[in-house]
N, C-alpha and C positions, 0 to 999 in steps of 0.2 A: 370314621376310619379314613385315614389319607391313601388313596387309590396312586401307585406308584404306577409309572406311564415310560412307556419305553422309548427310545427317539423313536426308532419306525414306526411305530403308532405315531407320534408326532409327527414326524415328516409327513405325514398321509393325509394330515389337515387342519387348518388354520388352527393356530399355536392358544389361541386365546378364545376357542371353545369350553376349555376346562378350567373347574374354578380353581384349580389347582393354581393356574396364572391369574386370572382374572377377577376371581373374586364369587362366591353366588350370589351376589344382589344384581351386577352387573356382565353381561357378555361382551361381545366384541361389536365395531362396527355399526350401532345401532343407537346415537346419542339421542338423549332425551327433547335436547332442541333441534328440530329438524332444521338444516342448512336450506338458504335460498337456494334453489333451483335457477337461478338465471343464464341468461344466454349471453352476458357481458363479460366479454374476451381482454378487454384491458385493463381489469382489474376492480373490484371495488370491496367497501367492506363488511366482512363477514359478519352475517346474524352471531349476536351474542353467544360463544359456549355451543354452538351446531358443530365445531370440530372439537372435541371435547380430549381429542386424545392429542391435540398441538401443544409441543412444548417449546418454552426460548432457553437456548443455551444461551448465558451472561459472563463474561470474564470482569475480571476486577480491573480497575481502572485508576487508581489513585484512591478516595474512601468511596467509587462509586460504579454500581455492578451495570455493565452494558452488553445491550443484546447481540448475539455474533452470527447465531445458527438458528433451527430450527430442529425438532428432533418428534418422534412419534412416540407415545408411550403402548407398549405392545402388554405390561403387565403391569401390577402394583410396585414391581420391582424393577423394571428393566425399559432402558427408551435406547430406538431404534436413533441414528443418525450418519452421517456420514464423516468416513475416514478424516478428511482434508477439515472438519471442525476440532478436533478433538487437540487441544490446548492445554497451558498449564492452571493458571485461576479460574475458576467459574464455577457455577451453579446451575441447577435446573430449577425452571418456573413452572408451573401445571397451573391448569385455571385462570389462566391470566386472558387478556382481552384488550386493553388499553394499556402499552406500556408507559405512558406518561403519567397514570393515575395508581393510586392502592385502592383498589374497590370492594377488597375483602374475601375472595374468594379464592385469591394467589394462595399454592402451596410449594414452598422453597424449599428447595431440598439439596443436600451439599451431595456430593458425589464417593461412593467405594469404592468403585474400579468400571476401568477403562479397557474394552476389548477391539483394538486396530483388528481388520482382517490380515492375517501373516504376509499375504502378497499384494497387499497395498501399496505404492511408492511413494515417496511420498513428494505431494506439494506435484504430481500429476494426476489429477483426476482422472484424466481421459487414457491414461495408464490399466482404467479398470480399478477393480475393487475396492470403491471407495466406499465401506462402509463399517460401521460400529456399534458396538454396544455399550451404552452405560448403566452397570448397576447403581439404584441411590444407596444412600445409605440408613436411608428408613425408608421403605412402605410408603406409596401415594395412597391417599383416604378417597376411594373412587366413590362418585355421586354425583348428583345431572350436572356438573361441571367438568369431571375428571374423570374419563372414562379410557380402557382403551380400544385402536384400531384391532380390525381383524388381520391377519398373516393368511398372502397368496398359498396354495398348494406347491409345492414344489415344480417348475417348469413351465408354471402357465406363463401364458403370455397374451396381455392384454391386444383387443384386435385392432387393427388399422379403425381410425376413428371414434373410437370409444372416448365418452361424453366425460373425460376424467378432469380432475380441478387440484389447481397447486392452490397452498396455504402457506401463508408466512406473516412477516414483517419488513421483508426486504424492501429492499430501495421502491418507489414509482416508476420512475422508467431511469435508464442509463444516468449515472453521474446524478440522479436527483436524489430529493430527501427520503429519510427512512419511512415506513408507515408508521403512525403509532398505535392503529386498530389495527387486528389482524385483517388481511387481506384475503380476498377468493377469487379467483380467475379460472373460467373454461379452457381445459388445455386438454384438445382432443389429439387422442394418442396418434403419432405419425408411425407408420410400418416401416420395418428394418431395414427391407428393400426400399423403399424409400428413404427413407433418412440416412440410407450409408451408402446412396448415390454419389457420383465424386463431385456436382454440385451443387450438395447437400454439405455431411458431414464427413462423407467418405469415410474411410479406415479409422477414424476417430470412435466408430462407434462401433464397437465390439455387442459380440453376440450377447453379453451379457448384461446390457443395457435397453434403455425405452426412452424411445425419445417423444415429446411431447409442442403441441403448440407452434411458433413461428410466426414470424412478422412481430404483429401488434399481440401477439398474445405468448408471452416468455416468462420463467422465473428471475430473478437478477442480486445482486449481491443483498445478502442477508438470508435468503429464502434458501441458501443451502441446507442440505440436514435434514429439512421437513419434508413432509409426504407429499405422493402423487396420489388425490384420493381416485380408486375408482369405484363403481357399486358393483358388486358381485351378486353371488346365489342368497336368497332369501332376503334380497335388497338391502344385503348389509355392505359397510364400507371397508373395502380393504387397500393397507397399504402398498401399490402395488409398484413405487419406485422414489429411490430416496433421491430429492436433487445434487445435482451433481457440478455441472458446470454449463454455461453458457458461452456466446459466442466474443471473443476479444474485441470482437469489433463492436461489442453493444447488446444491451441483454433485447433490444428489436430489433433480429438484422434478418431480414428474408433468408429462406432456406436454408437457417439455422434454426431449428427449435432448441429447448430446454432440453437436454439430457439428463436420463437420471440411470442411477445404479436399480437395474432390475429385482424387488425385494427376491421376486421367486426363484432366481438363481442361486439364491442363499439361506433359503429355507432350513436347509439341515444345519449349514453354521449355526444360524440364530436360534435354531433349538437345543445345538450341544453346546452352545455355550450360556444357554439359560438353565438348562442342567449342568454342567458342570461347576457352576461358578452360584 
């Protein structure tokens, strides 16, 4: 019997508890390959498949698909990313690890639709609400490759300090080359009050954001889109901030960290438009 679920039930707790979303073989936050644990702040590469719910957004190119974004996959159906990626050609990848290689475990999926947050602006991120959803247009086949993140409570907010880690593909540092391994870096969470000091980020960073890292330890072009992972209750992994933007002057510029769009401010969005759509 399919158990029909109300938002407020959903809004009440992580969206990808129920196999309604997720699946019954797999839950949320809890990948079959456990992620390095490391204390390396500028970057290095991800254990194989440890972030099992990282996905690449690919635009088309002439006859050839390339990576733009980064995206979280929250269900079999639906990946988390942000507003300012959301483009006209492209595809999502799941399973993937080496963008330079086919290793066999990539699952491509073409796209059904596209959900901008209404008060997003666009091409300002730091405008606020910069976040989306995409439904595929088949089903991800979840297994110790393709699984997905778990979804904050509504309002939490991750604490000054918290041990959390950005994932992507994005650049190495400022103006350099892409990764072609996914990438992991320690980005402990900075506090609001802090980060929206005015020789910080000042007014740029609205209450509905989480800023992350600093210095030598930033996200930078490409890593938009993807998750801030952090560990939550019962040591699972939840998405707890989608990247957002970095600082003009350099994605390593002191007393700039990585911003992201705060998932848990949007909690209820991403649930009604996971049921509605």
């Amino acid at each position: 019997m399919v158990r029909v679920l109300s938002v407020s039930v959903l809004r009440s707790v992580s969206l990808c508890n129920f196999s309604s979303f997720c699946g019954p073989a797999y839950g949320c936050g809890a990948p079959s390959h456990q992620p390095l644990m490391s204390r390396v702040v500028n970057g290095e590469d991800a254990r194989p498949y440890s972030w099992p719910w990282q996905v690449s957004l690919q635009f088309l190119r002439g006859s050839e698909y390339l990576h733009n974004c980064g995206g979280t996959l929250l269900s079999p159906n639906w990946v988390l990313t942000a507003a300012h990626c959301i483009g006209p050609t492209y595809r999502v990848v799941l399973g993937d690890y080496d963008l330079t290689k086919e290793e066999g475990y990539e699952q491509i999926r073409n796209v059904e639709k596209t959900v901008v947050h209404p008060n997003f602006i666009g091409y300002c991120p730091s405008c606020g609400n910069d976040i989306a959803m995409i439904k595929l247009a088949s089903p991800a086949d979840l297994n110790d490759k393709v699984q997905p993140s778990c979804v904050p409570q509504s309002g939490e907010i991750p604490p000054h300090n918290d041990p959390c880690y950005i994932t992507g593909w994005g650049r190495i540092y400022t103006n350099g080359p892409a990764a072609p391994k996914l990438q992991q870096a320690l980005l402990p969470v900075v506090g609001h009050d802090t980060c929206s000091r005015r020789d910080w980020w000042g007014s740029s960073v609205k209450t509905t954001m989480v800023c992350a890292g600093g210095d030598i330890r930033s996200g930078c072009s490409g890593d938009s889109g993807g998750p801030l992972n952090c560990k939550g209750a019962g040591g699972k992994w939840y998405v707890q901030g989608v990247t957002s933007f970095v600082s003009g002057l350099g994605c390593n510029t002191i007393k700039k960290p990585t911003v992201f769009t705060r998932t848990s401010s949007f909690t209820d969005w991403i649930a009604d438009i996971m049921l509605q759509y």
